[in-house]
Structures are given as C-alpha cells and as structure tokens.
TITOR-344889 format. One record per residue (C-alpha): x negated, y negated, z negated; residue in one letter. Coordinates in steps of 0.05 Angstrom, whole numbers, plus 5000, padded with zeros to 4 digits. Example, Ala and Ser with C-alpha at 12.3 -4.5 7.8 and 13.67 -1.06 7.14 Angstrom:
475450904844A;472750214857S;
This chain:
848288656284X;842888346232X;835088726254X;833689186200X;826589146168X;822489376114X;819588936046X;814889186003X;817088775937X;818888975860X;825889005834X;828488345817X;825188165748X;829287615715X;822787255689X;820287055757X;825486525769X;825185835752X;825985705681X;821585735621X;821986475607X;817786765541X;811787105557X;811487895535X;805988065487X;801388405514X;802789085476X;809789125510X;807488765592X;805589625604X;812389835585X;816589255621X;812489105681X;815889375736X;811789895783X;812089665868X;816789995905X;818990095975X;826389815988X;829889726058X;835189156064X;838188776113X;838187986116X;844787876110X;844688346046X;839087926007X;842287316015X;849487605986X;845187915931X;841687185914X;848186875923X;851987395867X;845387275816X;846786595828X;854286565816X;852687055754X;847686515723X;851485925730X;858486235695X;852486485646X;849185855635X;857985525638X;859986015585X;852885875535X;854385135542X;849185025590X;843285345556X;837185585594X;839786355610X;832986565580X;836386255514X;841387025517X;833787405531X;832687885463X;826687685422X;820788105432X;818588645384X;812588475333X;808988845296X;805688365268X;810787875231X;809187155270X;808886475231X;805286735172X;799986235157X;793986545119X;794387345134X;791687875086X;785187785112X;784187055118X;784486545048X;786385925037X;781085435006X;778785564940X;782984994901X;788585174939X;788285954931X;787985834860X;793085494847X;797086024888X;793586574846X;796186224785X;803586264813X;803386934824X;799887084755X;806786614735X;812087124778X;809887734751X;810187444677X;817587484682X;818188294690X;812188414631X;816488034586X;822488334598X;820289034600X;816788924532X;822088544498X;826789174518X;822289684494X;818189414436X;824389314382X;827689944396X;820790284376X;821189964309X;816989374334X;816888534317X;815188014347X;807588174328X;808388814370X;811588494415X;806187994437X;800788564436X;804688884483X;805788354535X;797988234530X;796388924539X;800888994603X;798488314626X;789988704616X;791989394651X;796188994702X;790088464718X;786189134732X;790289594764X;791288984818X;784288874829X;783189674845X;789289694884X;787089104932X;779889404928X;780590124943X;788290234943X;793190035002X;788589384996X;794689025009X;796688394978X;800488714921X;800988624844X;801289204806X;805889124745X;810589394699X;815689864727X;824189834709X;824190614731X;820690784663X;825690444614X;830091024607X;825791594594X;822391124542X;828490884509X;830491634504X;823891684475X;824391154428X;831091364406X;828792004393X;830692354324X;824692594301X;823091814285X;828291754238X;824691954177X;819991364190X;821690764131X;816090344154X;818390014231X;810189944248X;808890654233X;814990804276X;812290404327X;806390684330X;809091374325X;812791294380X;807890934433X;803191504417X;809391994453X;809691484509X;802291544523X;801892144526X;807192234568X;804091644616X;797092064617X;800592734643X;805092354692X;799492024721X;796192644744X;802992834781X;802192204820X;795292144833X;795892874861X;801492684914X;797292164930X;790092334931X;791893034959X;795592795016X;802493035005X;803892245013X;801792245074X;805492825100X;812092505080X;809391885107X;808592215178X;815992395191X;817291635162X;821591315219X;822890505216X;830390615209X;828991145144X;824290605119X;829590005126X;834590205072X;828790305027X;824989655037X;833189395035X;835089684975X;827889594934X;830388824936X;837188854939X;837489384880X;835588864832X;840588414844X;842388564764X;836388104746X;838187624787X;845487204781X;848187614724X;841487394683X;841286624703X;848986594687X;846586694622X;844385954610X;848085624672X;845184984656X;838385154655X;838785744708X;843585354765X;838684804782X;832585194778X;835685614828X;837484984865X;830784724862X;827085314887X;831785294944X;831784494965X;824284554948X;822685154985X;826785025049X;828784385053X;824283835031X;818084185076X;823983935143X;824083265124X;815983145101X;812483535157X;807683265129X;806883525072X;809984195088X;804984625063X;805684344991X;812584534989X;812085165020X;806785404986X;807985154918X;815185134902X;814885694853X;810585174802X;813584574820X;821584874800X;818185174741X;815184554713X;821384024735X;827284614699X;821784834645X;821284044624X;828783914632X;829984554588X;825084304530X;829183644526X;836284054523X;832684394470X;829183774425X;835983354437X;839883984400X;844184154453X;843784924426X;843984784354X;851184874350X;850785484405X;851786274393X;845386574376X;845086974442X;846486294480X;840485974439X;836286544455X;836686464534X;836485684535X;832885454481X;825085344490X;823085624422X;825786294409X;821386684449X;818586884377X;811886954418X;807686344406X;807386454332X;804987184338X;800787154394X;793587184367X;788886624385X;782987134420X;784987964424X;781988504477X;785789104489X;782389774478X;784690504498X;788090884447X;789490144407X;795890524372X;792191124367X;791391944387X;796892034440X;802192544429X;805293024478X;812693234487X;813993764531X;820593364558X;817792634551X;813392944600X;818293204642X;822692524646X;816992044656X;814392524715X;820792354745X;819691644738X;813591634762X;815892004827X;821091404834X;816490844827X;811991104874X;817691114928X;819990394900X;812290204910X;813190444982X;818389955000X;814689414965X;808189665003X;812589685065X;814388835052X;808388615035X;804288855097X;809888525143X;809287885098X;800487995098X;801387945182X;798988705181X;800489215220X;804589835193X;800290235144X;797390865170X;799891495131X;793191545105X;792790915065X;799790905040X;798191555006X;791691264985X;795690644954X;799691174920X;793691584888X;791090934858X;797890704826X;796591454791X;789491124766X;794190554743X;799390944703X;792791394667X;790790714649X;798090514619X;797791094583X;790791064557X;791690344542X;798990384506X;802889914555X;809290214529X;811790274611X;807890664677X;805390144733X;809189984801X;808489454858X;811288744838X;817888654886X;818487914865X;810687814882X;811588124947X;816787684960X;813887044939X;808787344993X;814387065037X;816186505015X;809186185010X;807786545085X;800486655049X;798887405053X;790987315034X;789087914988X;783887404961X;789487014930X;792787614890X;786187844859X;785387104832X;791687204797X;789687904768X;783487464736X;788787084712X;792287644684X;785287884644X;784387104625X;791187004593X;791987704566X;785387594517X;786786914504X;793487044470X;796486434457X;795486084525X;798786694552X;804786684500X;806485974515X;807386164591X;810886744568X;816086304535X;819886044592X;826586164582X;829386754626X;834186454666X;829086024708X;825586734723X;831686954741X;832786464785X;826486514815X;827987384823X;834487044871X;829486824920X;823387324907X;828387924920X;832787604975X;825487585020X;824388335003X;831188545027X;830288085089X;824388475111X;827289135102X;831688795156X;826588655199X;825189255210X;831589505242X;828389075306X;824589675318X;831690035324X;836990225380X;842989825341X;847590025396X;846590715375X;852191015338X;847391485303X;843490915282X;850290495253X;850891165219X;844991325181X;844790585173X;850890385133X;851991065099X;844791045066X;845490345042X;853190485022X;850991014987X;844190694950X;848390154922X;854590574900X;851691204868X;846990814823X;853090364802X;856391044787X;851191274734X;849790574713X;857090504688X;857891114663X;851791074627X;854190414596X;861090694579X;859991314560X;852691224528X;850091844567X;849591904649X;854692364674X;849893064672X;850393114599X;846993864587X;843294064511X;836793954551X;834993224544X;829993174588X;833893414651X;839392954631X;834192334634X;831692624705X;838192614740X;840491974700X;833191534733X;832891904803X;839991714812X;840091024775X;834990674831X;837690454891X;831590494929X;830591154919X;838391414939X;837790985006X;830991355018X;833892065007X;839292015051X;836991595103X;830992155106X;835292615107X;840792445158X;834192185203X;830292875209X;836893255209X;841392855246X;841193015326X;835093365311X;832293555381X;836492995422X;832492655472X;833991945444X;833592075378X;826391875367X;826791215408X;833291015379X;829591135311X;824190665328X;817891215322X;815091105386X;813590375354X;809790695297X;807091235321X;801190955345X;798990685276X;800691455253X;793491665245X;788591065218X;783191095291X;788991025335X;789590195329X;783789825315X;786989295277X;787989925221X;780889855203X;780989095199X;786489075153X;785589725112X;778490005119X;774690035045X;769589415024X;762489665036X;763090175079X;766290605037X;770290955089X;764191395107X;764291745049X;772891735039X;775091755107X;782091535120X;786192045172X;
C-alpha cells in the first residue's frame, strides 16, 4: 500500500505546461487565477492522473492535426479592440491625417447627396436648389462634427444627414396645402420653411432625452447582447444602398467594389511594406482609379445610346451640380426664410428624431470599438445624444431639408483604415466648411457617380455590422436564452421593416392607414428602421426574459460593462471622454 501524504499545490491550470500558452490580460489574471488549496493524493494516483492529461492531449493535438493544444484555448475578452493603429486619442502625422480627413470629408459626400437629391425635387426644387442644399448640409454637418468630437461623445464620429427623416419630409413635401403653388421656387421655399420648423421643435425633444439624462437611464440597463443587434442591424439595415444601388451601373459599380476590396485587403499582404498606404488610403485610391475609368466610358459615348436612368447613374456629367453650384456662397439661418409650424410635421419628425438617436447609438457603439476605447459610460452617451439635439436645432435653423445623425459609413471606414484619431475627423469637418462655401470645388466631388459610393457603403457597412458582432464575445453563446434573444431580435429587425417597406411601395401608404397623417408617418419610420426593431425587442426580451435568474446577467455580458457604468469607475473613461479644458468641473459626467 502506496504512503499517503499531503501537497499543498493549485488545481491543475492548463497554462503551466510546456507550450507557448497566451498570456491573460491583466483585467481577467483576478478572475482566472486559481486560489491555493489543500488536496490529499496518493502517488500512485498523480501519476494515473498525468498519464490520462497526457493521453487526452495527444488524441487532442492527433485529432487538430498536430496543433499546439493552446491553438483550441478561446481568445481572451477585450475591451479594448487590439490592432487598431492610431486610437481616438493619438494622430497620425499631419500630411497623413489630412489626407485621411479628406477621405472621410469624401464618404460622407455620398449620403448628403442622396438625401438632397431625394428631397429637393419633390419640394418643387432644381438643380439650383439642389446644390444649395448639398452645401448647406455639407456647413451644418462640418459643425455639428466639430461640437460633437469637442463636447459630445467626443468620439470619432461624423455627424451627417439622417435616412430616418425622409419620410416625414416627403409626407411633408407632398402635402396638399402646396398645391396652389404655380411657381416650383416658391413651393420650395414654402415647404422647407414646414421642415424647419418641424426640425427646431424636434430638436428640443432630443436635446431633452439627452441633456436631462433620460439617455442615460436607458443606457444603464444596456446589456452587450441588447446592444449587438443594434450595432448589427445599424449596418446591416442599409444593405438597400449598398448592391441594389451599384447594380445600377454594373460596369462602373463591380470594379470599384473590387478595388476597394483587393486594395483594402489584399495588396497591404503582399507589400508589407507599404501596408499602411493601402490600408489607410484605399477609399481615395478606388475612387480616383473607377472615377477616371468612368469619365472615359463617359467621353468615349458608351451611354449615349443608354436609357436616361442608365445615363444618369454612369455617366460623369449628369449630376446637374457643377453648373449650378455657385463659385463662393455661405449659408445663413433662416436662408429660405420665417419657419412654419405644423402641429403633425411636428409630431412625425419627433419620431424621427427619437430613431436616429437610437441609430446614432449603434453607430456611437462602432466607432468607440474601432477608436480602441473603452465602452462609453452612460453619462457620455447621453451627452453625445443632447448634442446631436444642438445639431438638428441647427438643421432646422439653417434649412438642411433633413435632421442630423452619426455617419454609419464613416464609422466604418473607422475600420477599415484601423485609424480612430478624433483629430482626423475634425480635419474632415474643416473640409466640410471649406467645400460647402466654395461651391463648385464641392459640386465637382459631389459628382461621382453613385454606384462607386455605393460600392464603397458594401465595405463601410459590412465593418459596422462586424462590430456589432464583436460584441457577442462578451456573451454566454452556449446559452439558450442568449441564441434566443439573439436570432429573434435580428429576425425580427430585418423582417418587420421589409414588411412596411413593401407595403409602403405597393400600396403607397404603410399598413396603419388612419385620417390622422401624422400617426400614420410615426408607425410607418419607427417600424421602417431596422436598427431600431432589433433594439426594442432585444431590450425587451433582455430585461424581461429570466428576469431574476442567477445567470442571466453573466450570460448577458453586464458584469463586463458594468464597471464602465458610471464615468469614475475606470480611469481610462476620463482619458478617452473627459471635456477639453477642464470642462468637466463645471459639467460633470456621472
């Protein structure tokens, strides 16, 4: 019989034996390092034990094709997002951070345009109108950045036009009592008065939420797994701009899509050298190589013989912009005159403004993983919230024609460049203010042909909806629970909105069709945005769900975040979201 005897050791940890075994960071080494404990064991029992782990490695190592059995360890949690180069903080050298200030001034041309070229004609507007427009967006946009990186979030996020206000303004536009207007300026005019005015009040609704904390309550019960369908969904939701858009000009759209991608991903692999280059720049060189290539489809005449909605998306010269751009113009508030106010414009663009604050969220949400930050306190995303209020008073005062939101595709291109310096984005709002006065410069830009930005949005959004996915690291994804809230919010965020989308197409009114307008427009945009479907129910199903079961809040992932849940908690919360000079003393963060 084997002499029994007493060692004083730890539990067998898998990352003492002898191979090259990760090291924890140092936030998770209190959770997993294993306390001393007193065990009694024979010999004999030791050496069957070593012998088993052993045998168990080996048919491991057998079955992995003779990987390292660290190689079938999970990857540790971050977070911080690792392998970002420049983080919100830090900036690149000034030549360098220009040029990337330019590109994003160049990403976030694509939604102004749009929006405006939606909007402007159905208010009885040219191409005239058109271009004062885009230059007025492009002034209020240049400014609402710089206060949002300044005293906002102070994240690396452009502020820009927002898709949740197209339908309450179209209703708007389409309105009857615009009908008796002969003259299509006057109508114009007529009408952006009713849209500023309905801006200015909806503004106030969102600065309240914001600046009065109500924000920040919702904030507090925000769980990683509620926020992933909404960070998901805020890219993944515009997958309508996207394919469906380049297909428009497949020539012109396919291999700028194809170049973005070789550029982006592939050509840093084979000249390490140069990687940066590529990485950081492959927005602006796709642009220039399609942009070029397009312009000699165009002066060859491949289009002359085209439908006219096939010259307008591949042709260089149709953009109508260029010739009605004027040479030197600085927008003014109340440029279109005394704003109006409609009882149920009001009503409608509230609700929009409610959705593109929750949009903004997601995008806030993106950007601080793709900036290196930490999670935002409650606090500051509330404070990032009141301050996109400050930018939709300024659409409104200005005449924009659309409220303000967070730029998906520029947080995204956050992503691809892996440069999250918030020095970079307020370069390209002086861009923005440069361009927008300077009309003509602008309008050129402004003349790509859409299916290279939409080729660009295939890319831009993808990185979005990757970091929603990130986040589900912070998850138990062997949780049924989790699988549960999971799939049925994102399910439901992509199949509700294609619901009211189709019926709204079909039928040319969303299925609640009630004599009062203005309800008809609410249902028609809370329900028509993806983002903000996913973040009801996941919300939803995550405080109700289980409510009170032990597990619940670590298969949720809040014990990650809840040390970031009031802004003196983490230290690295001040670094990355304290005010510039000191400001905090006098609006403290909570």
């Amino acid at each position: 019989m084997s002499e029994m005897f007493t060692v004083k050791t730890s539990p067998p940890n898998p990352s003492s034996y002898e191979y090259d075994a990760l090291p924890l960071p140092s936030f998770l080494s209190a959770l997993f390092t294993p306390r001393s404990h007193t065990y009694i064991h024979n010999e004999s029992t030791l050496q069957q034990k070593e012998q088993e782990r052993k045998t168990t490695e080996n048919k491991t190592m057998s079955a992995g094709g003779g990987g390292k059995s660290d190689d079938f360890q999970p990857f540790p949690v971050k977070d911080q997002l690792p392998g970002v180069d420049i983080c919100i903080s830090s900036s690149p050298s000034w030549p360098g951070a220009i040029l990337l200030g330019f590109q994003h001034y160049l990403v976030m041309l694509g939604t102004t345009v749009i929006i405006s070229s939606i909007i402007v004609p159905l208010m009885g507007g040219g191409n005239v109108e058109k271009a004062e427009v885009i230059n007025t967006v492009l002034f209020v946009a240049g400014i609402n950045t710089l206060l949002q990186t300044l005293f906002g979030t102070r994240l690396p996020v452009v502020i820009g036009a927002s898709y949740a206000f197209i339908i309450p303004i179209i209703s708007i536009a389409l309105s009857r009592r615009y009908s008796f207007f002969i003259d299509p300026h006057r109508r114009f005019k007529e009408t952006m008065r009713d849209v500023q005015g309905a801006l200015i009040v909806a503004s106030f609704f969102t600065m309240i939420i914001g600046f009065f904390g109500f924000w920040r309550i919702f904030a507090r019960f925000f769980s990683p797994l509620a926020a992933a369908p909404l960070v998901i969904l805020t890219g993944l939701g515009l997958y309508a701009l996207g394919f469906p858009q380049l297909a428009k000009c497949i020539e012109v759209g396919l291999p700028a899509l194809v170049a973005v991608v070789f550029l982006s991903q592939y050509v840093p692999h084979f000249m390490k050298s140069q990687r940066a280059i590529f990485d950081r720049f492959a927005i602006l060189l796709s642009v220039a190589i399609i942009w070029a290539y397009a312009e000699i489809l165009t002066a060859a005449g491949a289009y002359d013989k085209r439908p006219p909605k096939t010259q307008f998306s591949c042709r260089t010269d149709r953009s109508g912009l260029i010739s009605a751009a004027p040479w030197i113009r600085v927008p003014y508030p109340f440029q279109w005159g005394r704003p109006s106010f409609n009882a149920g414009d009001v009503v409608a663009v509230i609700a929009a403004a409610f959705v593109a604050s929750i949009e903004s969220t997601g995008t806030f949400i993106a950007a601080s993983r793709y900036a290196s930050a930490t999670p935002m306190p409650p606090s500051v995303l509330s404070r990032g919230i009141g301050w996109l209020g400050v930018g939709i008073l300024l659409d409104g005062l200005f005449g924009t024609g659309s409220g303000s939101t967070a730029s998906v595709e520029n947080a995204g291109l956050l992503g691809l460049t892996r440069v999250g310096s918030r020095r970079v984005v307020q370069i390209s709002a002086l861009f923005m203010l440069f361009f927008s006065v300077l009309g003509k410069f602008g309008a050129v830009l402004a003349s790509i042909p859409l299916p290279i930005v939409a080729a660009l949005y295939c890319v831009l959004f993808a990185y979005v909806a990757a970091a929603g996915l990130g986040l589900l690291q912070f998850c138990n994804l062997n949780s049924f629970r989790t699988k549960f809230i999971l799939g049925f919010s994102l399910f439901m965020g992509l199949s509700v909105p294609q619901y009211f989308n189709e019926y709204l197409l079909i039928s040319g009114h969303g299925p609640v069709h009630t004599r009062s307008t203005w309800f008809n427009n609410v249902i028609q945009v809370i329900f028509s945005s993806p983002a903000t479907v996913a973040i009801i129910v996941a919300f939803f199903l995550d405080s109700t769900h289980s409510y009170g079961h032990s597990s619940v809040r670590r298969d949720s992932g809040r014990h990650w975040w809840g040390k970031f849940r009031n802004f003196g908690t983490d230290a690295r919360s001040e670094e990355f979201y304290s005010l510039p000079a000191n400001l905090n003393r006098f609006f403290p963060s909570f």
